[in-house]
N, C-alpha and C positions, 0 to 999 in steps of 0.2 A: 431039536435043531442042532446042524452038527457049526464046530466052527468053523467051515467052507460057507454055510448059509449064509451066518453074521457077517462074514467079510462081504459078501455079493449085496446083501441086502444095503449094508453101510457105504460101499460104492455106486449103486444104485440112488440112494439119496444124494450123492454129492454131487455127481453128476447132472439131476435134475434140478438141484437149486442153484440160484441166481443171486450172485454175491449184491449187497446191499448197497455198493456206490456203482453198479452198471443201473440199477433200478432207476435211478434220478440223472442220470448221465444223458442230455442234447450232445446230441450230430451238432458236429460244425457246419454244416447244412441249413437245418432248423436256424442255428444262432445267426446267422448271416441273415438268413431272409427276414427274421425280427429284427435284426439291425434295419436292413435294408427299409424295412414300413418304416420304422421309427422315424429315420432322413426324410422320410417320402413324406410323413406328415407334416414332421417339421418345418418343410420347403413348399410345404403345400398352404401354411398358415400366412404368410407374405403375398402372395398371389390372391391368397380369396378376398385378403383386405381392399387390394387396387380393385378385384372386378367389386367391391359394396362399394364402394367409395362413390362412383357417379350415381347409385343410389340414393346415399345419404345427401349429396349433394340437392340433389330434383326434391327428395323430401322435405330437408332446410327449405329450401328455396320456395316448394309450396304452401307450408307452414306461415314463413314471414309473411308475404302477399296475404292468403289469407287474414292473419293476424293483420298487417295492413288495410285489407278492405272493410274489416267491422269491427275493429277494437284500438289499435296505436298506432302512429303513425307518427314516421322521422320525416323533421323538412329542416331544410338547410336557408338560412339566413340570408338573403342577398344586398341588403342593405341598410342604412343605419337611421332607418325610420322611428325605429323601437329602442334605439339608444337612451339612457345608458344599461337600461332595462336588459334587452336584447344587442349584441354585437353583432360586424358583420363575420360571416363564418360560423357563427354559432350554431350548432343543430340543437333541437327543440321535439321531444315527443309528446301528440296533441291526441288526444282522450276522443275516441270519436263514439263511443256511448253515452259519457254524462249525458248528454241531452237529448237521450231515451228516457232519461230518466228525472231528471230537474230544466226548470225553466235557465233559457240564456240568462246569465246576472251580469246589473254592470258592472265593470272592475276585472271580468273577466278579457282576458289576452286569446283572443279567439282567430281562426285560420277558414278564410275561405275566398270560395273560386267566385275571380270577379272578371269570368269570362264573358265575351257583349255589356256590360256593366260596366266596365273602369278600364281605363289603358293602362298597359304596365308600367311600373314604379322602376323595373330594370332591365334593359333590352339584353335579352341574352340570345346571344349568336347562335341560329341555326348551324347544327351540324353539316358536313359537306358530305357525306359520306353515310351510304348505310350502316359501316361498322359503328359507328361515332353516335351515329340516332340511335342506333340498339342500345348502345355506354351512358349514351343522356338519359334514355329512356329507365335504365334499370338504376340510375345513380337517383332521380328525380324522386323514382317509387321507391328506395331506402333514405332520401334525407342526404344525399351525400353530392347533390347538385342543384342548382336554384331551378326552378320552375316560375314563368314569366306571370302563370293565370293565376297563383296564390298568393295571397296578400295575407297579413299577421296584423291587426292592430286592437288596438283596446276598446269595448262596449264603455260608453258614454254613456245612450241611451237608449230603451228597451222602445216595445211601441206602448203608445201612448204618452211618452215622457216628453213634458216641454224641457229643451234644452238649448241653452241661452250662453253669449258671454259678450257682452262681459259686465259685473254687477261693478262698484262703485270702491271695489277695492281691486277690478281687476281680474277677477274669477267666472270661472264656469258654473254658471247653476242648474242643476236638474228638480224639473219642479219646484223651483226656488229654495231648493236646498243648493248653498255654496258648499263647492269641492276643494279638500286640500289636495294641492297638487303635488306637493314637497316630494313627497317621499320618491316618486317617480318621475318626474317629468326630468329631461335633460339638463347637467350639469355641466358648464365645459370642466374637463380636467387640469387646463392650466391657468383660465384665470377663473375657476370659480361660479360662475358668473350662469345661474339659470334661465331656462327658457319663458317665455310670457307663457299662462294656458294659450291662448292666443294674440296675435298681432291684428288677424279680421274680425270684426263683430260679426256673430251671427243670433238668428233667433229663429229654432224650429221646433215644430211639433210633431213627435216622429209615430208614423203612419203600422196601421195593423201591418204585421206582417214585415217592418224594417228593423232594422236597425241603425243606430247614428256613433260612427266608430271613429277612433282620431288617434296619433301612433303619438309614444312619449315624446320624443321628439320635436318639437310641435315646430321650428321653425323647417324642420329638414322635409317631415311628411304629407304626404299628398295625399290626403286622407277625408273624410266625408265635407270637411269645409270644402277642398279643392271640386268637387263635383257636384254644386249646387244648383250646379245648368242642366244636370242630368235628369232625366225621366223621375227618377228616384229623388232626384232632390238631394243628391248626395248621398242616401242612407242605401242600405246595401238590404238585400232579400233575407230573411232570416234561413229560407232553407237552403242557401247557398253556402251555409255555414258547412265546416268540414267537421272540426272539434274543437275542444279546448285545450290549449298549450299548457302543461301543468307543472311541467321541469326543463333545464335546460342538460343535457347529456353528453355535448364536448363545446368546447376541447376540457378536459376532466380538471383543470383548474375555475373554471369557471360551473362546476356541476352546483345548482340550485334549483330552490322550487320556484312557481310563478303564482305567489297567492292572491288571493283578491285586499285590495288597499284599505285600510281602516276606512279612510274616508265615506267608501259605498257600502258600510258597513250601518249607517247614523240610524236613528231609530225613525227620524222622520220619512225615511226612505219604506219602512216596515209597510206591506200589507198594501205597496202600490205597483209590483208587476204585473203587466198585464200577462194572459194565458197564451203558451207559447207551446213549440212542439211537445215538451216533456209532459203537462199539463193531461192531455186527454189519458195517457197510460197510468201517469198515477191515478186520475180518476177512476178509469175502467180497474186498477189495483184497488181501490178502494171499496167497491163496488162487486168486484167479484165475490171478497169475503163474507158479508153478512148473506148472500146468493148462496153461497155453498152452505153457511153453516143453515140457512132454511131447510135446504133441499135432506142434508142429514139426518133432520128434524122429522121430516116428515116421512125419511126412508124407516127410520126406526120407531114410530109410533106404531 
């Protein structure tokens, strides 16, 4: 090969390779239009959040009700029946399982509808306006406006309990068990000075199926004494029971539990409630187990 070859040959290659920074080298073309996504997603992440948002909204919102119709529920305070126990304003979320599950007990601060049964304790002003009933409507079902048909007060007595007052120091007895009332009944704040369990004597026997309920309070609330001219005798339906009040949840200085009182706690009280809605499920719970492990038994023989 002569050295005219070499030279052509070594031109030849120069010509056809491609120097190493055009290899990696973007068009300001290319670079733009990548910019350009980048903004575009970027400005596209603010927009998708407004359109989820009345999503999230209707899902909250379906949730709570739910959660409201078979498990918790907020009620708002209307008045000072339940003092000093309860205030007015206070909201209150009431367990509306327990008693799936265990019998009503007394001591318990229990929530229900004493619709055709009792007249309300607090007249609250019909709305004028359809905006206003939707506002009542949806403050009522969160706890955050009084509703007329619920009432809050404390189980005395379950059914079958004779329950009486007043014994000979001035007490309420259930089944002649005397009740200390201290711990809860009404205190005034400035002179001290507590409520009687009661100022009327009463003596009943409360019936399958009632209950005999009376709010701390005792000279302010209008409670199973006040309606002894009723059908009921004063005592209220057990299945009109909503749940049990178990905490109080504002205003957040006042956040506490609602537990049941030593008092209804006594031994002589042991082994005398009668069978009440929770009752049949524990049974039928009870009942299923030894049912299944038979059935096991005889799958695997």
């Amino acid at each position: 090969m002569t050295d005219e070859d070499d030279r052509r040959n070594v031109r030849s290659e120069a010509e056809g390779a491609v120097p190493e920074d055009e290899q990696t080298v973007t068009s300001s073309d290319e670079t733009a239009d990548d910019e350009s996504l980048d903004k575009g997603k970027r400005k596209k992440k603010p927009g998708s959040f407004w359109k989820e948002l009345p999503v999230l909204i209707v899902v909250a919102v379906v949730l709570a009700l739910v959660i409201k119709a078979f498990a918790v529920q907020a009620f708002y305070i209307p008045s000072g029946s339940m003092e000093n126990t309860l205030q007015v304003g206070d909201r209150v979320l009431v367990n509306k399982i327990v008693y799936h599950t265990r019998d009503i007990a007394r001591g318990d601060v229990v929530v229900f509808n004493g619709l055709d049964s009792w007249d309300p304790e607090t007249q609250v002003e019909e709305p004028g306006n359809p905006i206003s009933k939707a506002l009542h409507a949806v403050g009522s079902a969160f706890g955050v406006a009084p509703n007329e048909k619920d009432y809050i007060k404390r189980v005395i007595g379950v059914p079958g309990d004779h329950v009486k007052c007043c014994d000979a120091q001035g007490r309420v007895t259930v089944n002649g068990v005397p009740l200390d009332e201290k711990s809860y009944l009404f205190t005034d704040p400035i002179t001290h000075e507590q409520n009687k369990p009661s100022n009327d004597p009463f003596d009943v026997t409360v019936k399958p199926g009632q209950l005999w309920v009376m709010g701390d309070h005792r000279e302010l609330s209008y409670d199973s004494r006040s309606h002894r001219g009723d059908p009921g005798g004063g005592t209220i339906p057990t299945d009109r029971v909503i749940g049990r009040a178990f905490v109080i949840v504002w205003p957040l200085n006042r956040l506490d539990t609602l537990p049941i009182p030593g008092t209804f706690k006594q031994s002589a009280f042991k082994g005398t409630a009668m069978a009440l809605p929770g009752t049949p499920l524990a049974l039928g719970l009870a009942g299923a187990f030894p049912l299944t492990y038979l059935l096991r038994r005889r799958r695997f023989k």
